[in-house]
N, C-alpha and C positions, 0 to 999 in steps of 0.2 A: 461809258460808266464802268467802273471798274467792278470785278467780279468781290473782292475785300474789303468786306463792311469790317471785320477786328483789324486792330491796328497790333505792328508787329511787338513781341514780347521779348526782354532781354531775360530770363531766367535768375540772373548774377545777384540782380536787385530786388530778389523776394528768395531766396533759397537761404535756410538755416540763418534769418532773421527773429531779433527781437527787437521789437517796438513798442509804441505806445500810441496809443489816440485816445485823442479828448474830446468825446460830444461828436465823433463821426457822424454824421447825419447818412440814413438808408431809410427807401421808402421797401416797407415790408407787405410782403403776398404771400400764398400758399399755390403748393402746389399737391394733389392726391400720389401716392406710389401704388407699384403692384410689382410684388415680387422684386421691392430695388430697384427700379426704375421708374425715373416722373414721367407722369402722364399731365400735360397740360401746363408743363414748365414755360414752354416755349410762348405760347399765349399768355401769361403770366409777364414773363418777361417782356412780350408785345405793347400788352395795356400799362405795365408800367412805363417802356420808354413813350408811348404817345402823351401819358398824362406831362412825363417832363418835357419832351420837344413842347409841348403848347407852350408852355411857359418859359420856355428857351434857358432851359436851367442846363447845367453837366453834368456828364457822368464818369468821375474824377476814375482812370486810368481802365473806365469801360466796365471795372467793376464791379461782379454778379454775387454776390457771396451763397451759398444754400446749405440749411443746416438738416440734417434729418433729427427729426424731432420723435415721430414715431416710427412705426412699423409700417404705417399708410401712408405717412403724410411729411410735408418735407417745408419746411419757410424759406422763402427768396428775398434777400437784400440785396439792393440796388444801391449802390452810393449815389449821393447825391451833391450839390454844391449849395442846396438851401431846401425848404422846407415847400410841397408838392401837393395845391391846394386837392380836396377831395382824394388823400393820400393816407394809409395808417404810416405814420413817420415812429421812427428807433430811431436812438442813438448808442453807440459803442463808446465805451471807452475806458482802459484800463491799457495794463501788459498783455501782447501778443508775443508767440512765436510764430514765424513758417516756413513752409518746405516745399519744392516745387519737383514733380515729378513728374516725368514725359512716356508716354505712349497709349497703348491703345485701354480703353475704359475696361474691359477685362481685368486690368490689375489692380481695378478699385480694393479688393480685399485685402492684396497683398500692401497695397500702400496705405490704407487705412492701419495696418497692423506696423509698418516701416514708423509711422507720423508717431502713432501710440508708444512706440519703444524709444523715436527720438528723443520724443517730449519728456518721459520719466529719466532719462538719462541726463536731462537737467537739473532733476530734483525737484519738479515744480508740480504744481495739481493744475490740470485741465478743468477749465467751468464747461467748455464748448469749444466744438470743432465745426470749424467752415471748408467747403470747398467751394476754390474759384476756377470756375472752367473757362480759362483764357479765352480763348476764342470759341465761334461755333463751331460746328462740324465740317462745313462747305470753306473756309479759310484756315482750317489745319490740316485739310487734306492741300490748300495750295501753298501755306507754308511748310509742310509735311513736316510737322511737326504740334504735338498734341498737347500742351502742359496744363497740367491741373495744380494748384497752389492748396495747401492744404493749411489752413492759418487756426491755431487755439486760443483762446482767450483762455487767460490762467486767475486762479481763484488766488 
């Protein structure tokens, strides 16, 4: 059994993107923060993948989306490939942009601020900011490399 449960990331194909989606289907959770960090993401993201394995659905390119919402508190999107009985189900859809930046979680401020000054430089209004944390922690230390995707939905 292999030690790599995420599957490897090309970068190319999500950096200084704009897109579109229609009706993206995510099954959504919460997770509590303290001080900027989720507590109980991981478990979150657990119960969400056992509700899909049951029902042998996918999880189109592994896709975690998490938005911070408050000061405490943080929503998790899981992409999906259909609708996750006993599931609160979102859909997305509109213009996106994103941006993919690499290394260690430390520079969430400075790339939270990089994403904000991209974004305006398009001339567009932000509704909401995602981050997707490519892989977990135990498979970006064996691809030694860390990328977080930082995707906006624009108003």
């Amino acid at each position: 059994m292999s030690d790599i449960c995420c599957q490897s990331f090309d970068p190319k194909e999500w950096d200084k993107k704009n897109f579109k989606w229609k009706k993206k289907r995510f099954v959504k959770s919460k997770a509590f923060c303290f001080l900027g960090n989720p507590i109980g993401y991981k478990k979150a993201v657990v119960e969400i993948l056992k509700k899909v394995r049951a029902v042998s659905a996918n999880v189109p390119n592994l896709m975690c989306l998490s938005e911070d919402i408050k000061k405490w508190n943080m929503d998790i999107l899981m992409a999906v490939d259909r609708d996750i009985p006993d599931s609160l189900m979102v859909e997305l859809s509109g213009e996106f942009v994103s941006r993919v930046y690499e290394g260690e979680l430390k520079k969430k401020k400075i790339w939270d601020s990089d994403f904000q000054e991209y974004v305006s430089s398009k001339k567009v209004k932000i509704d909401k900011i995602f981050r997707w944390f490519v892989t977990c922690g135990k498979c970006s230390r064996r691809f030694k490399k860390n990328y977080v995707v930082y995707i906006a939905g624009l108003k």
